[in-house]
C-alpha positions as CSV (number, residue, x, y, z in Angstrom):
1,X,63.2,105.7,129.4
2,X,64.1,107.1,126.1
3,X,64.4,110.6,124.8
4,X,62.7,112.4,122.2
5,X,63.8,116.1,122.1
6,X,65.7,118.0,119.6
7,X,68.6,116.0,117.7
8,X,71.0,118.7,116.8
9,X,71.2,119.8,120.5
10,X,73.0,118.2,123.7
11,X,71.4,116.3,125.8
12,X,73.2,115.7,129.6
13,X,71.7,113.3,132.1
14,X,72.8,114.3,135.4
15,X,72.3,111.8,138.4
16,X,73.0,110.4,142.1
17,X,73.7,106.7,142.8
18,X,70.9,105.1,143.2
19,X,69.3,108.3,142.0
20,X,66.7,109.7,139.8
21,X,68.3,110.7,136.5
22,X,67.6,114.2,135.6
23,X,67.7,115.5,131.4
24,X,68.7,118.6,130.1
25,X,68.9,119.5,126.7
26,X,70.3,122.5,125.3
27,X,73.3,123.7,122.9
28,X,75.8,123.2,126.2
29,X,75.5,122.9,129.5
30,X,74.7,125.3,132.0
31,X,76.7,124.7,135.2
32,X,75.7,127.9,136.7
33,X,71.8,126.9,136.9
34,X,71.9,123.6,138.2
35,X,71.1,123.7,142.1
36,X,72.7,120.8,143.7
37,X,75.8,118.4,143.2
38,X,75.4,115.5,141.1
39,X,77.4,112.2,141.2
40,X,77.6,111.1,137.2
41,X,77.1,112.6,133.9
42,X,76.0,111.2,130.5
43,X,75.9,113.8,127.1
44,X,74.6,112.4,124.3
45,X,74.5,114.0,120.5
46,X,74.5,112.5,117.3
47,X,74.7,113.6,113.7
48,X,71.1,112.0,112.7
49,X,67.7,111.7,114.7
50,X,67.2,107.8,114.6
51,X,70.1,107.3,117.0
52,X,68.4,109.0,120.4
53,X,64.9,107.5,119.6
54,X,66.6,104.2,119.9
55,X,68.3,105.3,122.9
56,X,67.6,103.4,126.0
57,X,69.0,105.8,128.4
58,X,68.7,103.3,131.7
59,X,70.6,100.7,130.0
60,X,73.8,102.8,129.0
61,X,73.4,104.1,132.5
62,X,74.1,100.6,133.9
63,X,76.3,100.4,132.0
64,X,78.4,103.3,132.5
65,X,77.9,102.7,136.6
66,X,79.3,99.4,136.4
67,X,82.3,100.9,135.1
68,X,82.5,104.1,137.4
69,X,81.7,102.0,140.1
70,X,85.4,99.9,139.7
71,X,87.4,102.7,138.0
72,X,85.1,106.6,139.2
73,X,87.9,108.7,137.7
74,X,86.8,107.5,134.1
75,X,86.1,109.1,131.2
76,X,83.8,107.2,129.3
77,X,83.9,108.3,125.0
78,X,80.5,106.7,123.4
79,X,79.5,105.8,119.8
80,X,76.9,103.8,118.4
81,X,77.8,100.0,117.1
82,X,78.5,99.6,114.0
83,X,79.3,96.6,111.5
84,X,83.0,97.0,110.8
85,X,84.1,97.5,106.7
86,X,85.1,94.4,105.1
87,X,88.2,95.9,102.7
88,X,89.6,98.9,103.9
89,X,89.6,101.6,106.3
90,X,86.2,103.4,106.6
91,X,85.7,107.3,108.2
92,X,82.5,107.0,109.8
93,X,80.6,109.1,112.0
94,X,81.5,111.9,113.9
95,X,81.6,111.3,117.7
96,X,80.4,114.0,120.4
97,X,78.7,111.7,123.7
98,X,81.1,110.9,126.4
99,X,80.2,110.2,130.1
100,X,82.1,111.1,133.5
101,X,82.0,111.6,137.2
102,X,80.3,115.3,137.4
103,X,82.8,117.3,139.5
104,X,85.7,116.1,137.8
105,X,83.6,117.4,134.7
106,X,82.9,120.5,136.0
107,X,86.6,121.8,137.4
108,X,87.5,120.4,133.6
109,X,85.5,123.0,132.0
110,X,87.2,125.6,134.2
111,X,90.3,125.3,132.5
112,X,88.8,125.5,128.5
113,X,88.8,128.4,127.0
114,X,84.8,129.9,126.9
115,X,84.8,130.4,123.3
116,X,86.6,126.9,122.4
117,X,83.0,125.5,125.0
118,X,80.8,127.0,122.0
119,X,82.2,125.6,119.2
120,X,80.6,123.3,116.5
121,X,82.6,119.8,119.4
122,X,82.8,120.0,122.9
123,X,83.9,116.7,123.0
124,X,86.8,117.6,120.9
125,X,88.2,120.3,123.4
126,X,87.8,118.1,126.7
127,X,89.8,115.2,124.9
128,X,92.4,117.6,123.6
129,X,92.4,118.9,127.2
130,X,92.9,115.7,128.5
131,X,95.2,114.7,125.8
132,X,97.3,117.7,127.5
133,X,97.2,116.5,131.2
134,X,94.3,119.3,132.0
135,X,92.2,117.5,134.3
136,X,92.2,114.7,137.2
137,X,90.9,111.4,135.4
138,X,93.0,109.5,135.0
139,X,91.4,106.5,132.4
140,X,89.8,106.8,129.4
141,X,88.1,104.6,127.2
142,X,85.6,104.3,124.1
143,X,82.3,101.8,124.4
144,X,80.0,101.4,121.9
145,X,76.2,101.3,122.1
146,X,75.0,99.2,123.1
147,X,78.0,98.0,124.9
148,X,78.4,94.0,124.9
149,X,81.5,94.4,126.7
150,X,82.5,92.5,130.2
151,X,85.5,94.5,131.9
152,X,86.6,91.9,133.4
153,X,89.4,90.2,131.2
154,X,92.9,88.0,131.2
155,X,95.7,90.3,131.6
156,X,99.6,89.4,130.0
157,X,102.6,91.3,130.2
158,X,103.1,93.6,127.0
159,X,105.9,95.3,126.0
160,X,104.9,99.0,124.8
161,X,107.3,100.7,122.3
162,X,107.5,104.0,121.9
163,X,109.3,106.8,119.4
164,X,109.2,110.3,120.5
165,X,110.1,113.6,118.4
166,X,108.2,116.7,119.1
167,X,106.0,117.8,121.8
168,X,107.5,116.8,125.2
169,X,103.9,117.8,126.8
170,X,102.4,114.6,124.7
171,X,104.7,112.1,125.7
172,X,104.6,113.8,129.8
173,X,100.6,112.9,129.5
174,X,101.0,109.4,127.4
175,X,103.3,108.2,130.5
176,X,101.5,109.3,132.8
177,X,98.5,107.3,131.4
178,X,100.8,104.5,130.9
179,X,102.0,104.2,134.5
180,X,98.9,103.6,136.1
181,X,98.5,100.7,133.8
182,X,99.3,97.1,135.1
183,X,101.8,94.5,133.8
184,X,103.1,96.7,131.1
185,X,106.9,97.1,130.4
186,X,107.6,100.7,128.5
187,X,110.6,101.3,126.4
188,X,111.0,105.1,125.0
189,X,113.1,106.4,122.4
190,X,113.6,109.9,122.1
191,X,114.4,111.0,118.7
192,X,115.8,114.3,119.5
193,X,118.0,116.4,121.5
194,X,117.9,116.1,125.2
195,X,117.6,119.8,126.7
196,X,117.7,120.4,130.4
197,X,115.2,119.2,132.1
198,X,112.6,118.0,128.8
199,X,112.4,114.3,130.2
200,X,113.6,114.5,133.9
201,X,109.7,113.2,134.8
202,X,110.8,109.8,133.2
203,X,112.7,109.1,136.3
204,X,109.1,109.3,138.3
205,X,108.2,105.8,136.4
206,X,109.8,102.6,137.9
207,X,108.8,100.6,134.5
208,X,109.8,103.3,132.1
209,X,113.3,103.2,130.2
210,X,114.2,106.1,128.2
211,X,116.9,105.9,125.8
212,X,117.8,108.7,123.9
213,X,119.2,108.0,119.9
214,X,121.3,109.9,117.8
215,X,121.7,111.6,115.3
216,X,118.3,113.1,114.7
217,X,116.4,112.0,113.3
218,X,117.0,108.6,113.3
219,X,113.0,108.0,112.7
220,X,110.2,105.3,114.6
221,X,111.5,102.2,112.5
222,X,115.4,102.1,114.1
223,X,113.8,103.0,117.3
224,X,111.1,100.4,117.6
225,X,113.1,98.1,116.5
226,X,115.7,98.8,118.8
227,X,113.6,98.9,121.7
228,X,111.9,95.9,120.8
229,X,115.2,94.0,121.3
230,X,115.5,95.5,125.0
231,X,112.3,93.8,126.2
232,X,111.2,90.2,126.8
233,X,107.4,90.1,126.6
234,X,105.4,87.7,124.6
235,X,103.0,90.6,123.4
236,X,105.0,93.7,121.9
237,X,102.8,96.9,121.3
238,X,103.2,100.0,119.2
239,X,102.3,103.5,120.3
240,X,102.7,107.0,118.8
241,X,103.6,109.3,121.3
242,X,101.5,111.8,120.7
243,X,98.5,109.9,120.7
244,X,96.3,108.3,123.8
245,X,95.5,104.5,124.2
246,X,92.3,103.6,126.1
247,X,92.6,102.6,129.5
248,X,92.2,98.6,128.7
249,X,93.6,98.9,125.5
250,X,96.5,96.4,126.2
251,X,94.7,94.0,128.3
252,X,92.0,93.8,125.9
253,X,94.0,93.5,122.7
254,X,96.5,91.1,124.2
255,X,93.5,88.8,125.5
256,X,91.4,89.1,122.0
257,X,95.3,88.1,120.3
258,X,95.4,85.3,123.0
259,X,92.2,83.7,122.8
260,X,91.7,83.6,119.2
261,X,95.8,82.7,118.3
262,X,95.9,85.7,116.2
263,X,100.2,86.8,116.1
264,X,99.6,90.8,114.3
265,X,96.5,92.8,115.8
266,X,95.0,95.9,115.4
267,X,91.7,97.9,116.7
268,X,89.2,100.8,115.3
269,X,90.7,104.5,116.0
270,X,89.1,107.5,117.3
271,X,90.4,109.9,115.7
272,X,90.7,113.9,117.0
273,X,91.0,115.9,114.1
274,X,93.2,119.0,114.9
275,X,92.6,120.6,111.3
276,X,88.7,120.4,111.6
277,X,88.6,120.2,115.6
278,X,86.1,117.0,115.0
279,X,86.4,113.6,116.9
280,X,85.6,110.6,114.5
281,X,85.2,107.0,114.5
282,X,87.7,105.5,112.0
283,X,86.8,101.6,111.3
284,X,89.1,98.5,110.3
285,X,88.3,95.4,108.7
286,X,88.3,92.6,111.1
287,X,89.4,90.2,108.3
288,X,92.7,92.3,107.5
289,X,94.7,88.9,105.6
290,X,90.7,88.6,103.8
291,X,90.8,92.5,103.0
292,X,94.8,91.9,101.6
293,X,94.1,89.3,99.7
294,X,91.2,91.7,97.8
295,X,94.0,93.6,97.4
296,X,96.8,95.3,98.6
297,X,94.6,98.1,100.9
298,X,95.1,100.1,103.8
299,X,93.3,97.6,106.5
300,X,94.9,98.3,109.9
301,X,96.9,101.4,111.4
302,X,100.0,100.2,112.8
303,X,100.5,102.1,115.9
304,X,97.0,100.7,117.2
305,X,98.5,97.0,116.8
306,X,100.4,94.1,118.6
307,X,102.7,91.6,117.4
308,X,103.8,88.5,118.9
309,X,107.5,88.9,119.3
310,X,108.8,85.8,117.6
311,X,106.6,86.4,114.3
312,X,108.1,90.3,114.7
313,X,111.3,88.5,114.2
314,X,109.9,86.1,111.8
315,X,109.0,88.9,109.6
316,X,112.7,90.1,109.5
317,X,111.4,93.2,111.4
318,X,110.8,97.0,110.4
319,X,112.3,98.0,107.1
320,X,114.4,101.5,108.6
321,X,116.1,102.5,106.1
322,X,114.0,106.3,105.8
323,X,111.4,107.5,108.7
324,X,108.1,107.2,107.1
325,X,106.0,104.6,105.0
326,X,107.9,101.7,106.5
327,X,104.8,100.7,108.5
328,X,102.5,99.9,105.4
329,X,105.7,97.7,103.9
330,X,105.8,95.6,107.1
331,X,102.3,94.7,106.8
332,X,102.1,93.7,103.6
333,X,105.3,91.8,103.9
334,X,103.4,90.3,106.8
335,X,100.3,89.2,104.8
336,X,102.6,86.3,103.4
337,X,104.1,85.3,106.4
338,X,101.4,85.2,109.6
339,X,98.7,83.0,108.7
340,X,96.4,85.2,110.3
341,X,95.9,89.1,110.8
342,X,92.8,91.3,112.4
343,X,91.3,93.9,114.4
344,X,89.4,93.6,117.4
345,X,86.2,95.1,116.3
346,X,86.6,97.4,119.3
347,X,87.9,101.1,120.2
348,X,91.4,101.2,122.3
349,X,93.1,103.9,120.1
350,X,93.0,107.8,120.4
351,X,94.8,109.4,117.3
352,X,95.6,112.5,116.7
353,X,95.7,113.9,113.4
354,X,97.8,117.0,113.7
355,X,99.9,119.4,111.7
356,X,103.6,118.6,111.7
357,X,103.4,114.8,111.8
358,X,105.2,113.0,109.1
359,X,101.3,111.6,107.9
360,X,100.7,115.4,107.2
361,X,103.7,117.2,106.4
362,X,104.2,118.3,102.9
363,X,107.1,116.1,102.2
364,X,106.0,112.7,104.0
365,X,102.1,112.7,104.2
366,X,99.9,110.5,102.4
367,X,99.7,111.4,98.3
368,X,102.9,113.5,98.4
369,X,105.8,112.2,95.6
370,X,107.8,110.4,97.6
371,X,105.3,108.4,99.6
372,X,103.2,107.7,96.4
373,X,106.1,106.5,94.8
374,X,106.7,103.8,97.7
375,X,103.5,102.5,97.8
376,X,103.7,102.2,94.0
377,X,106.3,99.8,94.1
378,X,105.1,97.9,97.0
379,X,101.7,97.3,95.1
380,X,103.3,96.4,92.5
381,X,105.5,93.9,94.1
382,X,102.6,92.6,96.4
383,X,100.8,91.9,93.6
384,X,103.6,89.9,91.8
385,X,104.6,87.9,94.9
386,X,100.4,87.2,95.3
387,X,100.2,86.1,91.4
388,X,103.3,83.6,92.1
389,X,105.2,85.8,89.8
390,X,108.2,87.1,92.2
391,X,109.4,85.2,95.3
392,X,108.9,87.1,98.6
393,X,113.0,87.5,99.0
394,X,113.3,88.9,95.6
395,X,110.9,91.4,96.4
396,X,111.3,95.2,97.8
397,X,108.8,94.0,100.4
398,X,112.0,92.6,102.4
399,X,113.6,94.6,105.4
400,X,116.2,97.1,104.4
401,X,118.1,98.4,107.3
402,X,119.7,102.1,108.0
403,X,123.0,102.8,106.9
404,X,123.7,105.2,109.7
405,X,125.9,104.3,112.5
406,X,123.1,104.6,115.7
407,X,124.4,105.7,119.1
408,X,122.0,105.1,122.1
409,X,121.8,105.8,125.4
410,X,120.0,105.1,128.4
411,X,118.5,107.6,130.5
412,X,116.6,106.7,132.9
């Protein structure tokens, strides 16, 4: 079955299991008209014609029922497959097909906003919904198309670091995602003042520890590497608070890292665009230590990557002497020290690229003074240290540690 209607409209596939599957299309859905209850639902939309007259609709549906079939409150976000960049980072195309059980759908859409359903991504509003804690699924995760992945992996304990600072709603949902997640040890560090009852839903997780640090802001680098001292795991994962990791992100990554004896990994992002209220697929290299040694580029995004703790240690940790940039040092300080890094050419990271976040705030964000400055000199001294012309340890690439006097404490 494949479909051959319209491009630039939606186009839902409703259906029963072991039902007929039943296609709309149309600019949105229309709840109100459809007379009976329906078990699944699959939307599909892309930006270019091609992509839905190659669509075999019955095989993403098998798909997608295998994995509702294990896991029925997911919610299933769908691209195409696509090779991976070889260099650097790579925007590519905007995303708007997802798939999910049908009444969960529907009591969704109950709580958006009618004029946010009519705008240019609907996809866009029910993942910032989500992203909120405004509906009952409880997984999500990205596939590509055609899929090519088994759900069945090797899971190992991972520890999950986390810095907080800003919207207590974000970190409520990211926990709550987090705790119905197996054989994952979470350490939070709350980078600003405690009030009331903010983070009294921490004490509803048995394998959540919050800690709170002061004096604010300390920044992510003192906290994750403080936190990363608290745990044990051989597998230590970053994660932005205010962003969403897919369902099997850590099992997945931690399996990939595993099999292939690869100590510093990242993944692809999909990225929600809060400025432009677009979703988009953001691509890696797979090859990051082949795309560093074309050059010193930007090749994985450190809060979708996992490190092996003893090469963490090995690579004499995060730099945290200020609270941005740091992240982009480590890595390339990490090119001469791991003999291999990657990406898993895979999906298992929801971003959110949001006003206020030190990436996009005037002072911090990427091209402002101080930042461009930074990566100047770590270029520079990348380059020098790659030509044989500086040793690592004389380089700025090497950690440089706060000055501060840190107090922490536990609280839950």
């Amino acid at each position: 079955m494949r479909l051959f209607n319209d491009y630039s409209y939606y186009h839902f596939i409703l259906w029963k299991r072991d039902g007929p599957l039943l296609h709309y299309h149309m600019m949105i859905l229309n709840l109100e008209s459809l007379k009976e209850e329906y078990d699944y639902l699959l939307c599909l939309k892309f930006d270019y014609p091609q992509a839905l007259l190659n669509a075999d609709i019955n095989e993403i549906v098998r798909g997608l029922q295998a994995i509702f079939y294990d896991q029925p409150d997911t919610f299933v976000v769908l691209t195409l497959r696509k090779e991976a960049p070889l260099y650097q980072v790579s925007n590519d195309e905007f995303v708007y097909s997802f798939s999910c059980g049908f009444l969960h759908f529907r009591s969704m859409l109950l709580k958006i906003a009618p004029a946010r359903l009519l705008g240019k991504n609907l996809l866009f509003e029910i993942l910032n919904s989500l992203g909120n804690g405004g509906s009952r699924f409880n997984r999500i995760i990205v596939r590509q198309i055609p899929f090519g992945l088994s759900d069945h992996v090797v899971t190992h304990v991972c520890d999950v670091v986390i810095p907080h600072r800003g919207n207590v709603l974000h970190l409520h949902t990211l926990t709550r995602f987090l705790n119905r997640l197996k054989n994952l040890n979470v350490f939070i560090g709350i980078d600003q003042p405690v009030l009331g009852e903010d983070f009294i839903f921490g004490q509803n997780y048995k394998d959540v520890s919050f800690y709170s640090f002061k004096p604010n802001p300390v920044g992510p680098y003192v906290i994750r590497n403080w936190l990363i001292n608290e745990g044990e795991a051989e597998f230590v994962f970053f994660q932005d608070s205010d962003d969403i990791p897919c369902a099997d992100r850590f099992e997945r990554l931690s399996a990939f890292m595993y099999e292939n004896e690869i100590p510093l990994c990242g993944s692809h992002e999909i990225r929600l665009d809060y400025f432009k209220r677009t979703v988009q697929a953001v691509r890696y290299p797979l090859n990051v230590s082949a795309a560093l040694q074309n050059g010193p580029v930007h090749a994985l995004l450190h809060p979708s990557s996992a490190i092996l703790r003893k090469e963490f240690f090995a690579c004499n940790r995060l730099s945290d002497n200020r609270i941005f940039a740091n992240d982009t040092k480590f890595l390339y300080y990490c090119y001469f020290k791991l003999a291999k890094i990657s990406n898993i050419d895979e999906f298992l990271y929801i971003r959110r690229l949001r006003p206020g976040s030190l990436t996009t705030s005037p002072d911090t964000c990427i091209g402002s003074l101080e930042r461009t400055y930074l990566i100047n000199r770590w270029v520079l001294d990348f380059t020098l240290v790659k030509g044989n012309l500086l040793k690592l340890e004389d380089s700025c690439l090497n950690y440089e540690g706060t000055r501060r006097k840190i107090a922490v404490v536990k609280l839950c």
